[in-house]
N, C-alpha and C positions, 0 to 999 in steps of 0.2 A: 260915323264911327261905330265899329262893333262892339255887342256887349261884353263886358268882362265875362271870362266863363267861371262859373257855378260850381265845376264838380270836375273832377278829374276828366271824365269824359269828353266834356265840355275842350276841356285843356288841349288834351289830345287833337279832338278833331280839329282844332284850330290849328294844328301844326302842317309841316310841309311832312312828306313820310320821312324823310331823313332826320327832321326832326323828333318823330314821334318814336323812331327805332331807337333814335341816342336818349332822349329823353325815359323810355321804357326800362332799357340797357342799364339809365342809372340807378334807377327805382331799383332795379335785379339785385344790381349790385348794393346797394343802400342794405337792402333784406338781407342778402348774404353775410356781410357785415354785423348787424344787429337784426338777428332772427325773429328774435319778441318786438322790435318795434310794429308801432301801431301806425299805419296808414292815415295820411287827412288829406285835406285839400283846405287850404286857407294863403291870403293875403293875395289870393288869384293864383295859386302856382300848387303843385303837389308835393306833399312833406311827410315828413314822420316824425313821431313824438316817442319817445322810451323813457317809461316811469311817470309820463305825462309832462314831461318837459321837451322840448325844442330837439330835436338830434340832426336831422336835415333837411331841407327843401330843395328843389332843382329847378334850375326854369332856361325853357329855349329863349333865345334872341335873337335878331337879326345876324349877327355877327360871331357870337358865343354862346356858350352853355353857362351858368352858374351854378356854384354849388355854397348855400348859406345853410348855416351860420360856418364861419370860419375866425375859430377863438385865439386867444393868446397862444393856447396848450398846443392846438392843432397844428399852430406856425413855426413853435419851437422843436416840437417833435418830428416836425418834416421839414426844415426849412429848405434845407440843401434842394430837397422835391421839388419844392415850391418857387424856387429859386426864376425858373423861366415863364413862370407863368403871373401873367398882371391879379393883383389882388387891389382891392378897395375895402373900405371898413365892411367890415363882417362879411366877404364876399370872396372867391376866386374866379376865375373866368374862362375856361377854356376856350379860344377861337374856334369855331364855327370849320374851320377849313383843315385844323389836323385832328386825327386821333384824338378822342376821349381819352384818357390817363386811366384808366379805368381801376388798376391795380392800386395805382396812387387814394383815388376816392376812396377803396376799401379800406384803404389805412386810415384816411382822416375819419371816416366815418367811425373804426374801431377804436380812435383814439376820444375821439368827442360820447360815443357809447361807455367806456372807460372814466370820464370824465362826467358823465350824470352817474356812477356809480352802476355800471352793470352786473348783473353775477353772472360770473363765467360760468 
């Protein structure tokens, strides 16, 4: 078994390229979204924190993409959005086989940025 990775890099290299393009893609878009968040790497997967709390993490999978946390506010605000795509406690999942949402992430992300109190 290989080691959990360490560091974003780490992250990366472990992916296939198509994941590491979608995976990059989100990050892009995460930033775009909430310009001041601050970059980490924790719990094994790459995230961002804004104001020092939680705003999102991403991680490839076999099968999917996920995009955590995914709160009460996020579900209500987008649900119609959310509608097709499987979600689990604090999680959504994009399959692996279509299109990233991409336009969609910038919203949940500008609404959970919104939800730690951002200034616009």
């Amino acid at each position: 078994m290989s080691p959990k990775p360490a560091s974003l890099d780490e992250y990366l290299a472990s992916l296939t390229a198509e994941q590491r393009a979608t995976v990059v893609k989100l990050r892009e878009t995460i930033l775009d979204a909430a310009p001041d968040a601050e970059a980490v790497f924790s719990y094994n997967m790459p995230g961002f924190k804004l104001k020092g709390q939680p705003l999102a993490w991403v991680a490839a999978w076999k099968k999917h993409f996920s995009l955590y946390p995914l709160t009460k506010t996020m579900i209500s605000a987008h649900a119609e959005a959310l509608a097709d795509y499987e979600m689990s406690k604090g999680t959504i999942k994009f399959p692996a086989a279509d299109p990233v949402p991409y336009a969609l992430v910038r919203k949940l992300v500008k609404t959970r940025a919104d939800e730690l109190g951002r200034s616009s």
